[in-house]
C-alpha positions in Angstrom: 0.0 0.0 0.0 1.8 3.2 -1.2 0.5 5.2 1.7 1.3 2.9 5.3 3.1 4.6 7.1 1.7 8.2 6.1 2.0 10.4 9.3 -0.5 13.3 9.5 -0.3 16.7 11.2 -2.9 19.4 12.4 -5.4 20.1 9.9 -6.0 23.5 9.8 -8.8 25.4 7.1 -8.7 22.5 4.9 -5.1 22.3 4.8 -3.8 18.7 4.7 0.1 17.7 5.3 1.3 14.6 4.8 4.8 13.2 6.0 6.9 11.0 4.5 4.9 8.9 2.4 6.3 6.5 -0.1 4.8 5.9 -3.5 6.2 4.2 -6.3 6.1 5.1 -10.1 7.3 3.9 -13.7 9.4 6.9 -15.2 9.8 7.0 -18.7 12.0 4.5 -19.4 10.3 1.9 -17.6 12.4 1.3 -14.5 10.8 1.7 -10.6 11.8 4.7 -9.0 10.7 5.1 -5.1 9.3 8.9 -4.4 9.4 10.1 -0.8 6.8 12.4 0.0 7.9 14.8 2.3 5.2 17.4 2.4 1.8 17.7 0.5 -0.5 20.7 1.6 -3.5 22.8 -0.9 -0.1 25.4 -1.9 2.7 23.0 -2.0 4.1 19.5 -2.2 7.5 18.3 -1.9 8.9 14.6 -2.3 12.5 13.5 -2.8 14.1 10.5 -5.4 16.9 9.6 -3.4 18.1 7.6 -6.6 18.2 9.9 -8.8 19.1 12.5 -6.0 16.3 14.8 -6.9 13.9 17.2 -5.1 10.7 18.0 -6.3 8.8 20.5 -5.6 4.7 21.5 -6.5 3.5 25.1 -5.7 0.3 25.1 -5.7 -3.1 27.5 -5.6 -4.4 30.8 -5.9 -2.2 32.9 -3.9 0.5 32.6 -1.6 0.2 35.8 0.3 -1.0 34.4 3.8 2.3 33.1 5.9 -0.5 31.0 8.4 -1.1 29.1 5.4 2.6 28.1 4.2 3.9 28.2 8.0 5.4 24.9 7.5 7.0 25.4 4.0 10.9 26.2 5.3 10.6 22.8 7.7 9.1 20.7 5.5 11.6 21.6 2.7 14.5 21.4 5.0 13.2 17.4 5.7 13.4 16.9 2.3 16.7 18.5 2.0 18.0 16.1 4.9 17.6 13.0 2.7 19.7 14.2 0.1 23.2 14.7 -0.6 25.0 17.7 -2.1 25.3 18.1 -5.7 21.0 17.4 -5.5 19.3 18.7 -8.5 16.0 19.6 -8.0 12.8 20.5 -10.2 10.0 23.0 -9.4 6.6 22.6 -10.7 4.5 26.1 -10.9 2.5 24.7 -13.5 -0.3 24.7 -11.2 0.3 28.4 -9.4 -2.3 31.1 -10.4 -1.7 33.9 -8.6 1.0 35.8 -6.4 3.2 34.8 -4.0 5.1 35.5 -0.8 8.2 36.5 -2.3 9.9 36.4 1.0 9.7 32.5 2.1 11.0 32.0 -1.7 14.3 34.0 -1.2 14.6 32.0 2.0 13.9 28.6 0.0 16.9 29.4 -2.3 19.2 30.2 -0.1 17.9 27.1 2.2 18.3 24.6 -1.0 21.7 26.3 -2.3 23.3 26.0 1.3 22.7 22.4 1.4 24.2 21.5 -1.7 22.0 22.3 -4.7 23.4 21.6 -8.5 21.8 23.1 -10.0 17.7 23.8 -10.3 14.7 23.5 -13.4 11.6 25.5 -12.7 8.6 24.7 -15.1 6.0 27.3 -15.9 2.9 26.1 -18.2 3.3 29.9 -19.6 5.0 32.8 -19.2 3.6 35.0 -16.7 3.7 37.6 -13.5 5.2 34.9 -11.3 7.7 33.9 -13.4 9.3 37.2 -13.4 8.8 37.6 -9.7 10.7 34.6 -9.6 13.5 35.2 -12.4 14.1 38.2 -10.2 14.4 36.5 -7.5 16.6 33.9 -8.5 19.0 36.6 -10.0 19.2 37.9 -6.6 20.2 35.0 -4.5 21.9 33.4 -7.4 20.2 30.6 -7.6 21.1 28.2 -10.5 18.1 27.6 -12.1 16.7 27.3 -15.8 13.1 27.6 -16.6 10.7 25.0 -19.0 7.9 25.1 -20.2 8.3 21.3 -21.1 8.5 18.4 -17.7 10.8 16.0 -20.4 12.9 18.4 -21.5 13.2 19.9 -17.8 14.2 16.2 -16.6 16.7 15.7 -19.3 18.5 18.6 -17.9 18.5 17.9 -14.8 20.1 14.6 -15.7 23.2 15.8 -17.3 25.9 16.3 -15.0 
């Protein structure tokens, strides 16, 4: 059963966080790969491939501009960041992000991710829009290594090159 040993927190307004879940899933070229699920709320999820030494992260919803409703985004993505080791790549899914966001806990996600090792990142956008260049601006910032996609394959296929 992909989800024994799923650990649940507080529920608070809906919100639902789940701790280190594994689920298991054909990639593209057939093999097994085990994903750890680390976090998954309404605004974010985060899970780790410890094979391919990958995090991967999903924002999520309308707007990100309430910090009582990301509180636990910096500690959950620092317990993914434990099971990995430096030289991590990761990949960021905004695909399903429609609004703004708190620019502040992003900064601080960078410079969490890069501190613990990070390669380098791919963030994928389904288009190009506001939060995009909130985020290119942000990522110049902190330099944070990171190339945007608009496609998941070709995103993956980066990451994968050393």
């Amino acid at each position: 059963m992909p989800w024994r040993g799923l650990k649940r927190s507080s529920f608070r307004r809906g919100e639902r966080i789940s701790r280190c879940a594994e689920t298991r899933n054909a990639d593209t070229v057939g093999k097994e790969q085990i994903m750890q699920s680390i976090a998954s709320t309404d605004f974010y999820s985060i899970a780790v491939d410890r094979q391919k030494n990958r995090l991967y992260i999903t924002i999520k919803g309308a707007t990100w501009i309430d910090p009582n409703k990301v509180r636990n985004w910096l500690d959950d993505l620092a317990a993914g960041l434990k099971l990995l080791s430096p030289g991590f790549t990761e990949l960021i899914d905004w695909t399903q992000m429609s609004g703004i966001l708190l620019t502040d806990y992003i900064d601080e996600a960078q410079k969490l991710t890069m501190k613990a090792g990070l390669h380098k990142a791919a963030r994928l956008h389904s288009r190009k829009s506001f939060a995009k260049l909130q985020l290119d601006n942000i990522s110049e910032k902190t330099g944070f290594p990171v190339q945007s996609f608009f496609d998941q394959k070709a995103a993956e296929a980066w990451l994968d090159e050393k």
